[in-house]
N, C-alpha and C positions, 0 to 999 in steps of 0.2 A: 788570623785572617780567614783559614779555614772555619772557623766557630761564628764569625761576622756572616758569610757568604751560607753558610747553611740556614741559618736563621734569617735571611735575606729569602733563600729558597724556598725556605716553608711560609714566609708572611706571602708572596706571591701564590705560591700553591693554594694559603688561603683566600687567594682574594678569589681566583675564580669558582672557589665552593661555598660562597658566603650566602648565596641564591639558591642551592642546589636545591632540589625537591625534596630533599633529606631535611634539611633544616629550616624549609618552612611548616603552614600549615599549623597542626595541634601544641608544638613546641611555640609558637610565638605567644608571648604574653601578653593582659590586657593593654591595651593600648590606653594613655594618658586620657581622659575626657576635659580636659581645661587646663588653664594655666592659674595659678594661685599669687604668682609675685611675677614682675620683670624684670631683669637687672639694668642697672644703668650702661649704656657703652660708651665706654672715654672716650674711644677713637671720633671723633669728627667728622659730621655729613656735608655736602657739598651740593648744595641744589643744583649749581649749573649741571653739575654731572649726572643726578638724575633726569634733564634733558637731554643728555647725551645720549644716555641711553633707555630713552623712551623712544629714539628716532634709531635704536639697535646699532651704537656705536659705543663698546664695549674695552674702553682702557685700563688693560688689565696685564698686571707684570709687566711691564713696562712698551706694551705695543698694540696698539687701537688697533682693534676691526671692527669694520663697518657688516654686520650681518644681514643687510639686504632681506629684510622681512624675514628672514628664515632663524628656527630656533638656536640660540646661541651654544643649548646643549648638542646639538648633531653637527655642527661643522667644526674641520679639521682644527683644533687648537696651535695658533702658530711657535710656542713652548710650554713647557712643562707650570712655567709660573704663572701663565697667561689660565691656562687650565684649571690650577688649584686654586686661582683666588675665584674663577667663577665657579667653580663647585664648593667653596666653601662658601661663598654667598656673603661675605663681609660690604659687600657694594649693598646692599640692604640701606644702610644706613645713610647714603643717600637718595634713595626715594621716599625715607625719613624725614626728613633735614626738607623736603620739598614741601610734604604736610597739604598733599591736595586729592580730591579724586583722581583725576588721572594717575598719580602717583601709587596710589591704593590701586586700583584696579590693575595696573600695571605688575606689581609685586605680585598679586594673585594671580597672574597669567602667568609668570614666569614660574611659578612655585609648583602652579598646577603643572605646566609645562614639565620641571625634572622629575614631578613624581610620577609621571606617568611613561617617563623614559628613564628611569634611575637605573632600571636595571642595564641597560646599555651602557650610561655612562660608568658606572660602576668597575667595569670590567677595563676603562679606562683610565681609572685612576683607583689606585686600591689603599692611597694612604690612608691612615688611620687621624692622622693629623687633621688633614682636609675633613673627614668625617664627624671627627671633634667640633673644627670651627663652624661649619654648617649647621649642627645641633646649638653651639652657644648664640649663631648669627640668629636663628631663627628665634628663638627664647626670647635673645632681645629687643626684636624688631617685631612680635608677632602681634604686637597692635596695631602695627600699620597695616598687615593682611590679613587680621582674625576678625578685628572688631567690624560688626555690623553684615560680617560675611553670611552667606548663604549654607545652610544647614549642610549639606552636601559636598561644599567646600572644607567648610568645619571638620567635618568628619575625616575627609582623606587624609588631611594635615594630619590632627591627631593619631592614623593609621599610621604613618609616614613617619611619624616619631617614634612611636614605637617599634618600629622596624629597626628604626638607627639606632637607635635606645640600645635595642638587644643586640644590635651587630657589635656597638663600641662597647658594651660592657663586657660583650667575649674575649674579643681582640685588644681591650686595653694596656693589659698587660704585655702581651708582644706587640705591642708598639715595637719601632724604630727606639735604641736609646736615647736618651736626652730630651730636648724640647717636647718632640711630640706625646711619650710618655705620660707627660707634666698636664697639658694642654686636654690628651684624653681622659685624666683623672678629675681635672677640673670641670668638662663636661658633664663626667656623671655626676659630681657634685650641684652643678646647675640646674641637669634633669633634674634629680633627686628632691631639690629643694623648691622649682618651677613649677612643676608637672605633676596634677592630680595623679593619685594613684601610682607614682614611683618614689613613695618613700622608703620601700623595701630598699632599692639600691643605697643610700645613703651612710650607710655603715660600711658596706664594701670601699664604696668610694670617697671616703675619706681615710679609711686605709689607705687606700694608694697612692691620695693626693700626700697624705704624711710621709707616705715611702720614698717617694718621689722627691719631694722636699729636700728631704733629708741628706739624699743622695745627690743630689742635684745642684743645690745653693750652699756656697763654701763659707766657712767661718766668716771671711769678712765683705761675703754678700755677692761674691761674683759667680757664676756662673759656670758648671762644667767645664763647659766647651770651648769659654773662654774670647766670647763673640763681646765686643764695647754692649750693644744697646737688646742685647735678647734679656738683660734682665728689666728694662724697661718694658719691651714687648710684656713680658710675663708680666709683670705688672700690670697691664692694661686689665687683666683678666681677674688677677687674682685680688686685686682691688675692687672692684665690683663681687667677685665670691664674698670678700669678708662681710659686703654692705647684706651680699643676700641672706648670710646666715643671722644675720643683726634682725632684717626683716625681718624673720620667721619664728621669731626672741628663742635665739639657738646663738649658743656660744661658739664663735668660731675656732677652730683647733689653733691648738696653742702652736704648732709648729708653722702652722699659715702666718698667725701675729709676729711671731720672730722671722720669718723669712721677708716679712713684708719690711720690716723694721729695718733689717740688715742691706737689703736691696736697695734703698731710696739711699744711703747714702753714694753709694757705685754708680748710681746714674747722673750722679753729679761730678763724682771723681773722671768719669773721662770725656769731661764737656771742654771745651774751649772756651774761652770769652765770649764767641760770637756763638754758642751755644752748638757747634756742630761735635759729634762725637768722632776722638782719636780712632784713625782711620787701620786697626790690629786686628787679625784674625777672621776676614770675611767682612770687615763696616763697611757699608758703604754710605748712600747717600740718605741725610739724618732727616727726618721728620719732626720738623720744628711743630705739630701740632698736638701730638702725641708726647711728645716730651714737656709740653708744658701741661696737657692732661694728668700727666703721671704727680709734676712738682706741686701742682697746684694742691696735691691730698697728702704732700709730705707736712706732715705735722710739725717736727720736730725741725723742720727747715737751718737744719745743722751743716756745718761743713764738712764736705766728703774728706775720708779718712787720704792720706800721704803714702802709708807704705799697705798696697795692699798684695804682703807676700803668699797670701793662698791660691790668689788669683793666676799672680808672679807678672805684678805693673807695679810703676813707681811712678810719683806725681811728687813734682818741686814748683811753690811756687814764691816768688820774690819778687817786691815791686808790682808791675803788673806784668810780669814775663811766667809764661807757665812752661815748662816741662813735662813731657810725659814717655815714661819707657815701658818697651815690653822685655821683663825680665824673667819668664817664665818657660817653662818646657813645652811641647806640645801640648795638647789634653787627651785623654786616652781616645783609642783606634776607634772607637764606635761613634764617638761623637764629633771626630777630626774631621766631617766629609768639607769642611769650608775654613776650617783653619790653614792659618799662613806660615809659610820660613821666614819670620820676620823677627827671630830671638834678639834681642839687643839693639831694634831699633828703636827708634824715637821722635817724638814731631814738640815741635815747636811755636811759640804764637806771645805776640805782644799784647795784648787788651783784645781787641776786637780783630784781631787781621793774624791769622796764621802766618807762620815763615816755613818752618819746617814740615814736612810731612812725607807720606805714604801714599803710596798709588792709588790704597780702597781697592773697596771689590767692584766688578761690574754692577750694573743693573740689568737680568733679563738681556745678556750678551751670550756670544758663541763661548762653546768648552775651549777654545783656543785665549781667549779673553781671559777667561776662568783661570785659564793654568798658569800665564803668564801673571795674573794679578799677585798668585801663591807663590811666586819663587821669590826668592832670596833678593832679586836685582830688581822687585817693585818696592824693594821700602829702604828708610834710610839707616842704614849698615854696611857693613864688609861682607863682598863673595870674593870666593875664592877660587881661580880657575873656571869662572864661568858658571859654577855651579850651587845650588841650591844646598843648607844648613840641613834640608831634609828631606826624603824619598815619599814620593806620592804613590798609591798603588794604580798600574794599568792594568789593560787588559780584558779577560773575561770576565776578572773575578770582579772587579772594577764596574762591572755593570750592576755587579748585584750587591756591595757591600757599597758604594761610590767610590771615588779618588782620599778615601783613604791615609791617612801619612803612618809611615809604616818602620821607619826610622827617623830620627832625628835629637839634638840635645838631651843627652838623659840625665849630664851632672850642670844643675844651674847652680854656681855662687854668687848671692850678693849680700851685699855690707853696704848699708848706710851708715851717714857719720853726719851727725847735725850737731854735734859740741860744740863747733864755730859759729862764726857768724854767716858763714854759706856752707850749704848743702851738698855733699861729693857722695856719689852714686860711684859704688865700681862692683860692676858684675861679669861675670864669665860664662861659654857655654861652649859643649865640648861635640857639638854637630859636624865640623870637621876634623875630625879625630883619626876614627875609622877611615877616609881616602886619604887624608890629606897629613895626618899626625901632628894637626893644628889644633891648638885650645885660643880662641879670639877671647881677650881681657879688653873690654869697655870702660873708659873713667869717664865721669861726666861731673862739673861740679861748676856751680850758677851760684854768681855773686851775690851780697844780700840784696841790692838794689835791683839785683836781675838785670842789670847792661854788661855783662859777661859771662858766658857759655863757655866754658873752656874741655875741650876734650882731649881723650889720649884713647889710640887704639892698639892694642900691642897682638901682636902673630907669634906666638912662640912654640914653639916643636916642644919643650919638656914636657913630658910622660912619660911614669913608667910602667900604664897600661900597655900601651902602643907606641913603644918607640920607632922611630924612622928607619925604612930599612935602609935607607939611602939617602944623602943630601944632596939635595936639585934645588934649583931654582926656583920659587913660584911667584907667581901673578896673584894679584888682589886688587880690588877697587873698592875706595870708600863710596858711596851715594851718598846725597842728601838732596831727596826731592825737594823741590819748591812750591809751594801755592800755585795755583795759576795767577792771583793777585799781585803778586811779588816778581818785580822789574830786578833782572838779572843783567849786568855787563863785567868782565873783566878788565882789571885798573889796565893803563899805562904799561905799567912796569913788569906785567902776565905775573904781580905775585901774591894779590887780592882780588876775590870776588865783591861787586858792588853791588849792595841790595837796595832797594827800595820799595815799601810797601803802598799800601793806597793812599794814605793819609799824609806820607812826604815821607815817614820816619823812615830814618836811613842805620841802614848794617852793613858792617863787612868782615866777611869770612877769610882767614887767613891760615895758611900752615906752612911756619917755619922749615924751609928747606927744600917745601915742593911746589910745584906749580898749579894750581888746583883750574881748572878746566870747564866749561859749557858744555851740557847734550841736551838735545830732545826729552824729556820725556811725557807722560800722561798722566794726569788725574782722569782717575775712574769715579767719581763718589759724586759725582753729579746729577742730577732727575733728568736733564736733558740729553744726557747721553756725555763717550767720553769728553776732556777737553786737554787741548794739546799745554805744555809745563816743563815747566825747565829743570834739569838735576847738577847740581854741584856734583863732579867727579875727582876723586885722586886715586889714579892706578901709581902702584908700587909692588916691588919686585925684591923677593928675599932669600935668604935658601935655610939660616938657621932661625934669627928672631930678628924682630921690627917694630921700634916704636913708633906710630904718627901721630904728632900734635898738633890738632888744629883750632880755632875757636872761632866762634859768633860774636862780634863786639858792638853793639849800639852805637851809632855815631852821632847821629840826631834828633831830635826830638820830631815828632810829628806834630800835625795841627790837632787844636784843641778837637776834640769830639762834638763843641759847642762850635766849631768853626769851619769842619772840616763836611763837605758836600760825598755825602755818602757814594760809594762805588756802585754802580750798577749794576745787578743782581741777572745774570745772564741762565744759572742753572740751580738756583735756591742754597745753593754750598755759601 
């Protein structure tokens, strides 16, 4: 933590010496005079939105401001997300997508606009990341403000890139770990390969895009940090690098093609039927356009792989019912700032309509939103006494490394078993060990037709790391959030839950012995903001060990897909 926070210290200390009069002047190098290639951008423009903000109404991180004539670089940013997407310029791409003079001229004002106060913003935002995306957004977009432009225009740009040019090839390396890293290496790559006169960089920066790589994308294609859809984000980027180096009849680094290769299956594995991504480790709400940008270049358009233990997720599927668990450990301290306590849970879904799921992360919400999404009690699993499978860091240090996890699961078991005809998943994790001298043991095991879910959660004190100093009593509660889509009542009898989906098909959840319960809760993973959802509860009470069994059983069939009048789309989930 102390090694996080100091390297936190010194990237800030850099950011306000990045201008100093020391490092400019005779040390800057020549600036780029033209562009040679474009790369293509996946991501999708949106014309309406280029009139939004052409009339200076800027929806960005999830909250519109109306800038009132005034430059959208000098008024207060109303969050940090709101801030880094307009400094990183990715809204480019709809005034794109508009493809009119006004559109052009508009871009050129706003471009002129940051470079001419960059140094100000600068000192308010000192990511490295942000910096990255700005240099890629511009490359891609610099025909909509280069071409046809005015010499003197011309010129500033091209100064302007070289500026950034040399700031991100200094600071690439101390990046923030993880994502941003990846994203800066890829930048110099694009300078490199875009930009007259920066072919020197290209050998450095495919060094670090391989280093990065390497360290970054796991054997079976996931991601560090262990977010569902940051390997599709990466993708958006690194799929256009490989087209650029093709452009330029440059072979692109073999460890680009294998990372690209290994990744497109992962972004299939944590899809649902209705194409939204399992809601583990910071998802929130999926961008269904982007996601089809990404598949549309998987070549191989293979099935995403079942056990993917490097990652530590599991995917069952049968009939048309899918399964999906998180059976992994945290990811290490650096790259944890949005990873969830969410070890051993799991979401659920018939064909097109989730049943099971996870709270998601906010979008562009308060740090109060944030913390609550991360504990233990937003996803569906067992807490214990209230409390979270693992420790977030507060405090000072907390400002300068983030919120951190700082403990949590360090021995993950699991064992799959596909010899039968149905698939049993049992994994274990020992997050409540340390308070509690709990090890929770998960079984999960889905019929071949997939109309049975059958679980077991078992509480057991044996260890002989940590045994108990004392035998008490404790408290637990299973969750299992719901869809918002999915119509929640308790039977008759208070000794089944009764579900029903959009489409009619009916479920009911049972557990032999106990009385399983209704509460409140929330989906976070929606564009519109939260929406209110219901959670299956069973609190139980133990002092040495506990088994609960409970399951998911299909009751009826739903209406055909050819007959059924589609659900009405309130927040894009």
């Amino acid at each position: 933590m102390l090694a996080l926070a100091a390297n936190a210290g010194l990237e800030a200390l850099g950011a306000r010496l990045r201008f100093a009069p020391l490092l400019r002047g005779p040390l800057e190098p020549r600036p780029p005079d033209g562009l040679c290639l474009v790369p293509h951008d996946l991501r999708t423009g949106d014309p309406t939105i280029a009139s939004d903000l052409y009339r200076g109404a800027f929806s960005l991180g999830g909250v519109r401001v109306d800038t009132d004539a005034h430059s959208p670089f000098v008024i207060k940013p109303p969050n940090s997300f709101w801030r880094d997407e307009l400094l990183g310029f990715s809204w480019l791409r709809h005034l794109r997508a508009a493809d009119n003079d006004i559109s052009r001229l508009h871009a050129r004002s706003l471009i002129l606009d940051w470079i001419n106060l960059h140094h100000k913003n600068r000192t308010v935002s000192g990511d490295t990341a942000v910096l990255a995306r700005r240099i890629i957004s511009w490359i891609s977009h610099a025909p909509l403000f280069l071409d046809d432009a005015e010499p003197d225009f011309y010129h500033k740009v091209m100064k302007s890139f070289g500026q950034q040019i040399r700031i991100l090839n200094r600071e690439a390396g101390s990046a923030p770990e993880g994502q941003p890293r990846l994203i800066a290496a890829a930048a110099l790559c694009f300078s490199a390969l875009c930009l007259n006169g920066q072919e020197k960089l290209l050998d450095r920066a495919v060094r670090q895009l391989e280093k990065q790589l390497d360290g970054q994308i796991l054997p079976d294609g996931g991601h560090i940090n262990r977010h569902p859809a940051i390997g599709m984000e990466l993708l958006l980027d690194l799929l256009p690098l490989r087209q650029t180096f093709t452009g330029r009849d440059m072979t692109p680094p073999q460890l680009l093609l294998g990372a690209i290769d290994k990744m497109m299956p992962m972004v299939r594995f944590f899809r649902h039927g209705n194409g939204n991504f399992a809601l583990f480790n910071g998802m929130g709400y999926t961008n269904p356009g982007n996601t089809a940008a990404v598949l549309a270049l998987d070549d191989t358009q293979g099935k995403p792989i079942l056990n993917a233990q490097h990652s530590g997720y599991q995917r069952i599927e049968a009939g048309k019912t899918l399964l999906l668990m998180d059976a992994g450990a945290p990811p290490p301290a650096g790259v944890s700032q949005n990873a969830h306590a969410g070890c051993l849970s799991f979401e659920l879904s018939s064909a097109q309509h989730q049943i099971v799921t996870n709270c998601g992360a906010p979008f562009a919400l308060g740090a109060r939103w944030r913390e609550a999404s991360r504990s233990t009690a937003a996803h569906s699993t067992c807490t214990i006494e209230g409390k979270s499978s693992c420790e977030f860091l507060s405090g000072r240090l907390a400002k300068l490394t983030g919120q951190i996890i700082t403990a949590g699961p360090a021995n993950i078991r699991v064992n799959r078993d596909e010899a039968g005809s149905e698939t049993v998943i049992e994994a274990s994790h020992d997050g409540y060990l340390k308070a509690f001298g709990t090890v929770h043991v998960r079984r999960l095991k889905l019929s071949a037709a997939g109309g049975l879910l059958s679980g077991e959660d078992r509480l057991t004190h044996a260890s002989s790391r940590h045994p108990v100093k004392a035998t008490r009593t404790l408290n637990a509660v299973l969750r299992f959030h719901l869809h918002p889509g999915v119509t929640a009542s308790v039977s008759e009898d208070k000794k089944t839950i009764l579900l029903i989906l959009p489409n009619q098909e009916g479920w009911r959840f049972s557990a032999p012995g106990h009385s399983p319960g209704l509460e409140e809760s929330i989906f976070l993973a929606s564009i519109k903001g939260p929406r209110p959802a219901t959670q299956i509860i069973l609190p139980v009470k133990w002092s040495n060990e506990i088994v609960i069994r409970w399951s998911f059983r299909r009751t009826s069939a739903g209406a055909s897909s050819l007959m059924q009048v589609p659900p009405r789309q309130t927040g894009g989930e």
